[in-house]
C-alpha positions, 0 to 999 in steps of 0.5 A: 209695150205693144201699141194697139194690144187686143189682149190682156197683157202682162209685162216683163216687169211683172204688170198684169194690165186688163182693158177696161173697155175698146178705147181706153182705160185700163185695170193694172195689178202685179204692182205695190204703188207703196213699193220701191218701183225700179226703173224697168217698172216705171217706164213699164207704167209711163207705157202703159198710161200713154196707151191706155190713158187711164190707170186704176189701181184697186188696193194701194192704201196710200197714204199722203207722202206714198202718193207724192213719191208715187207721182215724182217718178214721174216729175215735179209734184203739186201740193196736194188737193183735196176735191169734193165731187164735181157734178159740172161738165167734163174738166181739162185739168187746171187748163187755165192754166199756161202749161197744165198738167201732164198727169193728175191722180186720184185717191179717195180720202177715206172710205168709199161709199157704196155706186161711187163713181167716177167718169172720164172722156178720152179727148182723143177719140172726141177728135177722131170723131169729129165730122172732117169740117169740125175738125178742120175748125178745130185744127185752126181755133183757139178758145180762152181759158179761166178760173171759174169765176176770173178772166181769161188768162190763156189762150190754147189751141183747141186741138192739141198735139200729144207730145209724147204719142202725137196723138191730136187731142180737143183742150176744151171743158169747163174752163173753156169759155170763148173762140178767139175771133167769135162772140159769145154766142158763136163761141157757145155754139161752137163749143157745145159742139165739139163738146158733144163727141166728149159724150159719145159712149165710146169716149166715156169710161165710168170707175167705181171706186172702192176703199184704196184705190188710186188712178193715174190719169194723162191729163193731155189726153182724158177729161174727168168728172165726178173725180169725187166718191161722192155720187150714190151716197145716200140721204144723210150721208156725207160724200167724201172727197178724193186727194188729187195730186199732179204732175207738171206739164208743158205748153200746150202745142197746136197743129199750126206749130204754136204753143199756148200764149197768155190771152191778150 
């Protein structure tokens, strides 16, 4: 696999992978998630994930124990997790968490109805956006994570070193909530901030989902929201959630060579 592919692009193993705008993203065809995928296939879909950080699949139909298999080829599986949409700000997934996870998939579970939508922000490229001075806070900075509605129970760099592309990555969305160092007001102003680069248009991909499909997603790279199929659903109509299923990750590493630690 070719970094930096201007083109559409079909591998040796078979795998048609069609971009899905400049930065990010991308539509891959020519493969049965439900199939016995050789080694040459997975690393063919490692590869492509790591370059183009989202995957969608149209037309899988997997079932519960299909998805999981899916998922542990390419490590520890979590339980599954039955999400309704999110309609909050952009989410860093489980980052309060000490070592979050590396990957995290989608499916719907069940029929899609019609303009549901899907949204995510590639973290990398927020970075790359940033002015030099915000990026020089952010290379110094850690943030506290948590829960929703618990303490803090990490502290993450804010800029993250991908471990597999070495690419410099913002951890921050929702679950960010205060700038080792700042008080609460500095630290909303900071982060809103940084935050910001998430919503520049070309750091936003948008998905519509239709019946059967599956996302793979690096999750040390890309943010979601609205995972959910819940958006464009009509009066009186019920929005349906999607399965998601992740893979185990490491501790987040910083620029300074430190990884996360427990918040103080």
């Amino acid at each position: 696999m070719t970094a930096g592919l201007a083109t559409d692009l079909t591998t040796g193993t078979g795998l048609r992978i069609r971009r899905l705008s400049a930065r990010f993203g991308a539509e891959v065809s020519g493969v049965t998630l439900s199939g016995r995928l050789s080694g040459g296939l997975v690393e063919d879909l490692k590869d492509a994930l790591f370059e183009h950080k989202v995957l969608t699949f149209r037309g899988q139909h997997l079932t519960t124990a299909q998805h999981a298999g899916l998922l542990d080829r390419f490590g520890p599986v979590s339980a599954p997790d039955l999400r309704a949409p999110d309609h909050g700000e952009w989410v860093a997934t489980d980052s309060f968490r000490l070592s979050p996870p590396k990957i995290v998939s989608f499916r719907p579970s069940g029929p899609v109805p019609p303009g549901a939508t899907a949204w995510f922000a590639d973290a990398a490229g927020a970075y790359r956006d940033l002015p030099r001075p915000l990026r020089s806070l952010a290379d110094s900075a850690r943030a506290l994570h948590g829960p929703i509605g618990g303490h803090d129970v990490v502290a993450h760099p804010v800029t993250r070193l991908h471990p597999e592309t070495g690419d410099r990555t913002l951890l921050l969305g929702t679950y960010a909530r205060r700038v080792v160092g700042l008080d609460d007001t500095e630290s909303r102003t900071v982060l809103r901030l940084l935050r910001t680069h998430l919503d520049l248009p070309g750091n936003v991909l948008r998905w519509s989902w239709r019946t059967g499909d599956v996302l793979l997603v690096d999750a040390r790279a890309v943010f979601f929201r609205r995972p959910g199929v819940g958006e464009g659903v009509g009066e009186g109509e019920t929005a349906e959630p999607v399965v998601r299923l992740t893979v185990a990750g490491d501790r987040p590493l910083g620029v300074d060579g430190q990884h996360s630690r427990p918040a103080a």
